[in-house]
Each structure stands twice: as structure tokens, then as C-alpha cells.
C-alpha positions as CSV (number, residue, x, y, z in Angstrom):
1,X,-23.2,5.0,17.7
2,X,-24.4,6.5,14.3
3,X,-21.5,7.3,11.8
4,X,-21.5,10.8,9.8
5,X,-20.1,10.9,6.1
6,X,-19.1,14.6,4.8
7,X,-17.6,14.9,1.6
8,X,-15.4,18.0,0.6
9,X,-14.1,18.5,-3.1
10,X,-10.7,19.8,-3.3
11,X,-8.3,20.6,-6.7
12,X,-4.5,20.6,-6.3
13,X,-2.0,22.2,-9.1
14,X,1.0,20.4,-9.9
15,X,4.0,21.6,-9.8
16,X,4.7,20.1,-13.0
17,X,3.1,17.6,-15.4
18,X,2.9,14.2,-14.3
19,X,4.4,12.0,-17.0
20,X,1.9,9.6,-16.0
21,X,0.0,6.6,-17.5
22,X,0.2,6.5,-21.6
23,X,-2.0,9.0,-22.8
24,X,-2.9,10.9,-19.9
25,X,-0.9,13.9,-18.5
26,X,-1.9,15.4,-15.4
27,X,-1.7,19.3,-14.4
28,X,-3.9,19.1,-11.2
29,X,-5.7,16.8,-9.0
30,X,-9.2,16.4,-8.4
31,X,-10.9,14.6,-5.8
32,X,-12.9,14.4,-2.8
33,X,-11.8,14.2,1.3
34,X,-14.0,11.8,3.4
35,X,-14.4,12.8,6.9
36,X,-16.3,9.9,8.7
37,X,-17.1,10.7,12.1
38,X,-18.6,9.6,15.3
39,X,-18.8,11.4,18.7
40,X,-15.2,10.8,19.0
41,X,-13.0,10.8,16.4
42,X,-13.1,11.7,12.9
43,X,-11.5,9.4,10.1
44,X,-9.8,10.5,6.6
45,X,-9.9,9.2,3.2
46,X,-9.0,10.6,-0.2
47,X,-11.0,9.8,-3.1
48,X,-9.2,10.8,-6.3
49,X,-9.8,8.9,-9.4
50,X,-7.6,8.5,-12.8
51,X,-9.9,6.5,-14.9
52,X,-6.7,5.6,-16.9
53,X,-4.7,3.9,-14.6
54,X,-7.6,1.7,-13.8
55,X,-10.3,3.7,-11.7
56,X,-14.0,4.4,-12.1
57,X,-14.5,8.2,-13.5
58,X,-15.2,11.1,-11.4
59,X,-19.0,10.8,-12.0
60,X,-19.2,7.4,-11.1
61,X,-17.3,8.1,-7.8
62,X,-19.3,10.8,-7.2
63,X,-22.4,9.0,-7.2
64,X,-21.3,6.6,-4.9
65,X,-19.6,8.9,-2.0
66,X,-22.8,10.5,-2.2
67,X,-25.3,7.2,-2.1
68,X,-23.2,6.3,1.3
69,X,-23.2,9.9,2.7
70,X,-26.9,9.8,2.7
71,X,-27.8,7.0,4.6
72,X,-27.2,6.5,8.4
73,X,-24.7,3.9,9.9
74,X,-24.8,2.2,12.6
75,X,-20.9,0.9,12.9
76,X,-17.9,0.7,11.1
77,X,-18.1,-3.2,10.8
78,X,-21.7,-2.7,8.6
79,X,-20.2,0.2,6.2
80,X,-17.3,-2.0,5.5
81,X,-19.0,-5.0,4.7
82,X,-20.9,-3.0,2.4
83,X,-18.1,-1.3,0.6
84,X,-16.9,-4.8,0.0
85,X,-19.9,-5.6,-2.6
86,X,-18.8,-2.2,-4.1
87,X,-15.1,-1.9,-4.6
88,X,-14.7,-4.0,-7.9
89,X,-17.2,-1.2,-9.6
90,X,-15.9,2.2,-7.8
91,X,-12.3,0.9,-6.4
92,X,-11.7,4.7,-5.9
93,X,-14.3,5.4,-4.0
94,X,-14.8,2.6,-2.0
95,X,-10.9,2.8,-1.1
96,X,-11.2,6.7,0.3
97,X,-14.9,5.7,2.4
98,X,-12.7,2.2,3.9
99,X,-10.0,4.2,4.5
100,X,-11.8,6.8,6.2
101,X,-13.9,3.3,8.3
102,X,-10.6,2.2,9.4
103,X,-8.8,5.5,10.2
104,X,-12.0,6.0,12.5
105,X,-11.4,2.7,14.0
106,X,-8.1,2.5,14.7
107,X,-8.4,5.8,16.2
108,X,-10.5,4.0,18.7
109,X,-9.4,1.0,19.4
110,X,-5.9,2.5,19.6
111,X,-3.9,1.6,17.2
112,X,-1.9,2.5,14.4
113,X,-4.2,1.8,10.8
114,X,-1.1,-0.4,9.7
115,X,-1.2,-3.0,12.5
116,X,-4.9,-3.5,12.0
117,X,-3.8,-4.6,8.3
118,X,-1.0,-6.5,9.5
119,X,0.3,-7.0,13.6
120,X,3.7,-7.2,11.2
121,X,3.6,-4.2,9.6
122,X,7.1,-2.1,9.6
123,X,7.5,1.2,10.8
124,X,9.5,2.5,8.1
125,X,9.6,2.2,4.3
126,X,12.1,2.3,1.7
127,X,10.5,5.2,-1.2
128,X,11.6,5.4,-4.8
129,X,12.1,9.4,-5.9
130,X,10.8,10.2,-8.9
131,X,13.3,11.1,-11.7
132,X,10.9,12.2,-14.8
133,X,12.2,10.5,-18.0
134,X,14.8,8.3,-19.8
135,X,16.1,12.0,-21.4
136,X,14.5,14.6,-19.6
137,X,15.7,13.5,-15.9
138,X,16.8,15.1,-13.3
139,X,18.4,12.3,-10.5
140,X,21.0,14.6,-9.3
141,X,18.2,16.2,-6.4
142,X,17.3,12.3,-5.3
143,X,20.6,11.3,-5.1
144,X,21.6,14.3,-3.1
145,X,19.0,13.6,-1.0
146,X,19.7,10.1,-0.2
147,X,17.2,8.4,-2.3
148,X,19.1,4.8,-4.0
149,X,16.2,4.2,-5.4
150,X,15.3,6.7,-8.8
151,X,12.1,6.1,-11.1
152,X,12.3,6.8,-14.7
153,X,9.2,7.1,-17.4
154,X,10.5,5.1,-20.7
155,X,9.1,4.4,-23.8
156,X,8.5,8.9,-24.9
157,X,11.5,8.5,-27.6
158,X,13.2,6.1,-29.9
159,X,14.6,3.1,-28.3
160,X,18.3,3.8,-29.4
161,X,18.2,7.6,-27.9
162,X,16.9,6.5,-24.5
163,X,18.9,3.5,-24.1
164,X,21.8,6.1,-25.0
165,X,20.7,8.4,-22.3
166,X,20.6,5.4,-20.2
167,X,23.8,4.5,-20.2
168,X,25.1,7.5,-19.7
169,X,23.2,7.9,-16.9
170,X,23.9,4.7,-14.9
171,X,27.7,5.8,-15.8
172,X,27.3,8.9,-13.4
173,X,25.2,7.3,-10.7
174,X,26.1,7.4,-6.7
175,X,27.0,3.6,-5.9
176,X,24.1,1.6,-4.8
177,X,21.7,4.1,-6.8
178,X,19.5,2.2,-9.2
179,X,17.0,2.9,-11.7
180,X,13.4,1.8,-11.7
181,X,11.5,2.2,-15.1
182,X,8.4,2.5,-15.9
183,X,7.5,2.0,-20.1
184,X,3.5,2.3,-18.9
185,X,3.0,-0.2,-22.1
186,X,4.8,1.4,-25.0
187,X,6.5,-1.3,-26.6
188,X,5.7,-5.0,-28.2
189,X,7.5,-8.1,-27.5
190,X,10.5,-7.2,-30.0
191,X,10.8,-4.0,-29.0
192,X,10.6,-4.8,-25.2
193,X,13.6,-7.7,-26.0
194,X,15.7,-5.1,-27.6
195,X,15.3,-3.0,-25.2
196,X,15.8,-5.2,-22.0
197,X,19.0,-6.9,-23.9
198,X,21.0,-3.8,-23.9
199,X,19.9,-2.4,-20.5
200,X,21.0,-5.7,-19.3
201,X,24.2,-4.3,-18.0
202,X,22.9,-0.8,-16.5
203,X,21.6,0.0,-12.9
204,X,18.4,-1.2,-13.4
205,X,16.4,-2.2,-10.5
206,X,13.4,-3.3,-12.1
207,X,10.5,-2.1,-15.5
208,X,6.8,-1.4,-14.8
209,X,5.2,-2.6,-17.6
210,X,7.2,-2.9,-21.0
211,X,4.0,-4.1,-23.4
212,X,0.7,-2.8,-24.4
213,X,-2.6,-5.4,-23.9
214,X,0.1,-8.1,-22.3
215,X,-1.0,-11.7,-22.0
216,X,0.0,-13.4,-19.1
217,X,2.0,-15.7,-21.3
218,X,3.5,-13.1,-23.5
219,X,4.8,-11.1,-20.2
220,X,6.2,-14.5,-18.7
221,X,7.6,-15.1,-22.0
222,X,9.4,-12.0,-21.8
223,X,10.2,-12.4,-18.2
224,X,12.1,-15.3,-18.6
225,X,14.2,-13.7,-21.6
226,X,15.8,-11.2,-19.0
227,X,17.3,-11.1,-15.7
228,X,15.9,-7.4,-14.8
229,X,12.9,-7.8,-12.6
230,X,9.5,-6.9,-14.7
231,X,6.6,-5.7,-13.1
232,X,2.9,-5.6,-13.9
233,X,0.9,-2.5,-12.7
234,X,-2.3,-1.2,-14.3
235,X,-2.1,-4.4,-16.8
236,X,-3.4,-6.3,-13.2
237,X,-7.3,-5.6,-13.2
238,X,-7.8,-7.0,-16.7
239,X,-6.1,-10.1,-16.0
240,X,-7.4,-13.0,-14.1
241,X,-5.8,-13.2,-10.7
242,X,-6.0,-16.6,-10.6
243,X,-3.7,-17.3,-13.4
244,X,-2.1,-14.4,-12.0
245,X,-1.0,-15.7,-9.0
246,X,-0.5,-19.0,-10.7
247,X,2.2,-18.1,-13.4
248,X,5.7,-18.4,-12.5
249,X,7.3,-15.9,-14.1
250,X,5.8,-13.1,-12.6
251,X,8.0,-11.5,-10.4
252,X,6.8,-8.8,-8.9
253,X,3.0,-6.6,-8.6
254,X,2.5,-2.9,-8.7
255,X,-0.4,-2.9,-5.8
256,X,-2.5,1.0,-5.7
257,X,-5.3,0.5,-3.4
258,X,-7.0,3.5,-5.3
259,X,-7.0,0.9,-8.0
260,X,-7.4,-2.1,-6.2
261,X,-10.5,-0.9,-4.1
262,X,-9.2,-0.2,-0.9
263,X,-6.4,-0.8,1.7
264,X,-7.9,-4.8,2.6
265,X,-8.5,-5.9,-0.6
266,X,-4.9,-4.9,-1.5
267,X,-3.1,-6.4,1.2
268,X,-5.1,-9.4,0.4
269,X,-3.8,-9.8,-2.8
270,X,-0.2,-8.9,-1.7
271,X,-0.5,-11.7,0.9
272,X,-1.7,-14.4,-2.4
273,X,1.2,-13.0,-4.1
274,X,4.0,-13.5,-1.1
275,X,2.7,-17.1,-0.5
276,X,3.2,-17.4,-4.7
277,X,6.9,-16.1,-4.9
278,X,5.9,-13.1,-6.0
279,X,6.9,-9.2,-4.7
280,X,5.0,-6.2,-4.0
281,X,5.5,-2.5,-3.9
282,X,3.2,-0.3,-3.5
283,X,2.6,3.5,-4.8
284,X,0.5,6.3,-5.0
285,X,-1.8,7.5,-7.6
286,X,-0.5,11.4,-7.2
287,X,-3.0,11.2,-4.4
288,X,-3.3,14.4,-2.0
289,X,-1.2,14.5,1.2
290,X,-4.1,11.9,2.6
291,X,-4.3,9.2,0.3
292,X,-0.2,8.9,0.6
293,X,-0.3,8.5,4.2
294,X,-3.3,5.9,3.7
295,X,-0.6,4.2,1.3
296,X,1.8,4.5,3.7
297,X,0.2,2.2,6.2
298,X,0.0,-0.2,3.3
299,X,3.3,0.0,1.9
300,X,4.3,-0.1,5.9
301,X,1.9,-3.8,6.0
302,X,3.1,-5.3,2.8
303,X,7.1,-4.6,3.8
304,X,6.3,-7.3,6.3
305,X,5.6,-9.3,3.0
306,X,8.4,-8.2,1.2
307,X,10.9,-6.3,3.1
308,X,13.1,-4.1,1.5
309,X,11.6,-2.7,-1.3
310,X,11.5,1.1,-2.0
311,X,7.5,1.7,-2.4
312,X,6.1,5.1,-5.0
313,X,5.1,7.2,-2.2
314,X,7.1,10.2,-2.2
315,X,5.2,12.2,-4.3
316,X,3.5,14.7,-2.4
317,X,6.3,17.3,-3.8
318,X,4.6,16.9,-6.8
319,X,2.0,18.9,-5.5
320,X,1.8,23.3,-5.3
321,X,-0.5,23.0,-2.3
322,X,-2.0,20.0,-0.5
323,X,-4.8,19.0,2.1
324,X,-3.1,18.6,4.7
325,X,0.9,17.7,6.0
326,X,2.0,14.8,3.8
327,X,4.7,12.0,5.0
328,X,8.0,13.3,5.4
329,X,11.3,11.7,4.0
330,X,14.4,11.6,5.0
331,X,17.1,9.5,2.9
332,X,14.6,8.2,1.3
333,X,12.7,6.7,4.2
334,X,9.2,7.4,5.3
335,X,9.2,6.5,9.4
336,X,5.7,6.5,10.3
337,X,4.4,7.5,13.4
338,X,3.4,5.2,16.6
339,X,-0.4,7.0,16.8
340,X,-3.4,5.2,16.3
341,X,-5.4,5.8,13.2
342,X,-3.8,7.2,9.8
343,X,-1.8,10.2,11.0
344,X,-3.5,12.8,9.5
345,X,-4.3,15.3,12.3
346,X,-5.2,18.2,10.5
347,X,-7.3,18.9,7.3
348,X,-6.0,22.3,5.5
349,X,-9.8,23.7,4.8
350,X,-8.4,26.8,3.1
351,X,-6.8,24.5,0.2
352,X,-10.2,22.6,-0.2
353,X,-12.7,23.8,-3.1
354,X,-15.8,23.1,-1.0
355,X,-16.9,22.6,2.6
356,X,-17.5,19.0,4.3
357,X,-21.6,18.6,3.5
């Protein structure tokens, strides 16, 4: 059996901005699809990097997809041993060629991509909707759409106007609804305090990242100054996952396999976390309608982990056209299908920028 690796380039307008990671806002998507095929199947990946929530650039990913494509395999186990000497360097691009591997090989051995990650993987998962901002939000569409789960960017204005629009926010909530925020770094430890002392009382699920360049200790320091669950995303590849996984007060990890190289080497780390106390959600990098389904079968193998825990996936609306059908939600569920492989069946060639070569 010899492999075949096409690459096709594709740009996607957003809808709107992404509020995104500090410092970078996002009016389209760029990226490649991966179509690796044998004289059966063909498997699916999405590499689209965002060098500043942790990703190589696009010229280093490019370089890479193409090095791979070139060369002839001979199975899916040798390409995916050799991705794994490659994923700490071009996580991006070694996630979309493994996910593309394993799509191809679960397609033939006949099973869903999630129960080769885990033969406990879910079938559904809890999503978080995406709100916009502290100020600028607009919650009233999730909620009517069943989502109790609502993500919020904070850390755009003063401290005292968005805790102001927070409370009156949580005062007009559905029951059960509660807010997840993300400060993508903004504040430093006395800020953060302040902040997390009078949010104590609001609907707040959980907040992604509340300091810029954290320590581990100054993160567990403010961890255990607050009952709201803190979570560290982006902040993860600069810190040693060894003391990682060995401080206490680290509740909970922000796992994108875009970032962390790929669908195994993220569920690896989820299952060090678990066994250390710790939680895991995964989410999306604004990926195209391929890349969320790949994070889908994730999100669907770490719930096995940590059940019950809305995962940053539903943001394919996000998007003004898109590759192919992304996941679809209903009160604020994903249920994936019981197919084998990734559940993408069809590639939307008149929305990519390039043909497969």
C-alpha cells in the first residue's frame, strides 16, 4: 500500500473579528486541507496555524506539508512515527498530516477516529457558545439556543467597567447559564486578585488565563486566592509539563491539538493531567469545518477523562463559508456520529483557494 499526500490551500472570511489571543485579531482563515489517500479511502486534516496562540508560522508549516507530500509511504504506522519526531517544531502541521493518518485508518479498520484515541470516548459533548466580550456581548442568541455554557473575552477595558457589565450580566442570565472568561493574559497578580475577588459572587464557570508570562508558582498562587476555577491555555507550551502536572493548584488545562501537535500527543497529556487531579477542555483554534470535527473526536476522548465539561468547539458559525459541513449543535451538544473515521464525507472544492497537488 503506498500512501498519497495532496495539499489544497483554502481562505475563509469571518463573519466577524475574532477577539482572539492578545494582540492578534483575526478577519479570515488561512490554511491548508490534507487529503491522505490510499486505494480506499481518503483521510482529512486541517492545517491552519496562529503563530500567536502557540503554532509554528505559515512558512514553516508550509515547508513541512510539503517535505511529507513529496516522499512515498509505505503505511500509516511509518508516517506517524515520523510526525512524532516533528510535532514539538510544526505542532500545526504535524496535527493536520496525523489527523489526516488516523482519519485514513480508522476509515479502515472501521471505526470511529475517537475510539482509536480512547475505547471510552463519549458520543456527545457539552460546547461552550461564544459570547464576544465583557461589554460588547451578545448571550441572549446562546441562551436561546440552549447553550448554559457562554464564553466571554475580558481584560479589553478598565477593570471597574467590565466587572460592572459583569454583574449586570449574571443578574439577567437563564438559571444554570454560566460564564466562562477568557483575559488571554491581560492582567498582573493585583490586578487579577481584584478582579477575581469581586466576580467571586457572579456566574462564573471558570477564567482562561488572567496573567501575562505566568509562573507556575505565581498562577498557583493566585489559584489558591480564589474559588473560581483558573485555567492555563497558551501559557502551557512555555512551561515545563513536568512541574506542570506536578503543582497542585492547577485546576484545569486548555488542550488545542493545533497547538499541542496533534490529536495523540494531546490526549496524552490530558490522560497525565486526569491521573494529577487536573481537568481538560478542549477547543478549537477557529479551525475550518475539518479541524473542529478532528477536535471533536478529541473533546469526545478526553470527556471520558473529564465528563461534563462544555469543550470550545462551536465555532464554525464564525465562519462566511467553510470546507466542508461542520458539526452541528443542538442545545449546546455536539452528538457525533457512529461512522468510522472523522466524519467528514465531503470536501467543498469550490470554497478552496487551490486544487489538491
Amino acid at each position: 500500500m503506498t500512501l498519497q499526500i495532496q495539499l489544497a490551500p483554502y481562505s475563509l472570511p469571518l463573519a466577524f473579528p475574532w477577539p482572539g489571543v492578545q494582540g492578534a485579531r483575526l478577519t479570515q482563515r488561512e490554511g491548508w486541507i490534507i487529503s491522505i489517500r490510499d486505494n480506499r479511502h481518503n483521510g482529512y486534516g486541517d492545517c491552519a496555524p496562529f503563530p500567536a496562540a502557540g503554532t509554528e508560522s505559515m512558512a514553516a508549516a508550509h515547508k513541512l506539508l510539503q517535505q511529507f507530500s513529496r516522499r512515498t509511504w509505505d503505511s500509516t504506522q511509518t508516517l506517524l512515527a515520523e510526525l512524532g519526531q516533528q510535532y514539538h517544531d510544526c505542532p500545526a502541521a504535524c496535527y493536520a498530516l496525523e489527523t489526516a493518518t488516523l482519519d485514513l485508518h480508522s476509515q479502515n479498520t472501521g471505526i470511529p477516529l475517537r475510539k482509536l484515541l480512547s475505547t471510552t470516548a463519549s458520543d456527545q459533548v457539552l460546547v461552550n457558545a461564544m459570547g464576544g466580550s465583557a461589554c460588547q456581548e451578545n448571550v441572549r442568541d446562546a441562551q436561546g439556543q440552549g447553550f448554559t455554557v457562554i464564553k466571554l473575552k475580558v481584560g479589553k477595558r478598565e477593570l471597574e467597567e467590565e466587572i460592572r457589565c459583569l454583574e449586570n450580566l449574571s443578574a439577567s442570565l437563564v438559571p444554570e447559564t454560566r460564564l466562562r472568561l477568557d483575559a488571554n493574559g491581560s492582567w498582573n497578580q493585583d490586578e487579577a486578585r481584584y478582579f477575581l475577588d469581586a466576580a467571586a459572587e457572579l456566574s462564573i464557570e471558570s477564567l482562561e488565563e488572567p496573567l501575562h508570562n505566568p509562573s507556575l508558582a505565581e498562577f498557583a498562587l493566585l489559584q489558591s486566592h480564589t474559588p473560581i476555577t483558573l485555567a492555563l491555555d497558551e501559557s502551557i507550551r512555555l512551561l515545563s509539563q513536568k512541574e506542570l502536572l506536578a503543582t497542585l493548584d492547577i485546576r484545569r488545562l486548555v488542550l488545542k491539538p493545533g497547538v499541542q501537535g496533534g490529536l495523540r500527543h494531546s490526549y496524552s497529556l490530558a490522560e497525565k493531567a486526569t491521573a494529577a487531579g487536573k481537568e481538560c477542555v478542549v477547543t478549537s483554534l477557529v479551525d475550518s469545518a475539518v479541524g473542529v470535527h478532528a477536535a471533536c473526536q478529541l473533546a469526545a476522548a478526553v470527556d471520558g477523562l473529564s465528563p461534563g465539561l462544555a469543550h470550545g468547539l462551536a465555532t464554525s458559525s464564525w465562519l462566511c463559508q467553510d470546507v466542508a459541513r461542520p458539526p452541528q449543535i443542538e442545545a449546546g451538544v455536539i452528538s457525533l456520529p457512529d461512522i468510522p473515521g472523522l466524519g467528514v464525507d465531503e470536501i467543498f472544492q469550490a470554497n478552496l483557494s487551490g486544487t489538491f497537488s
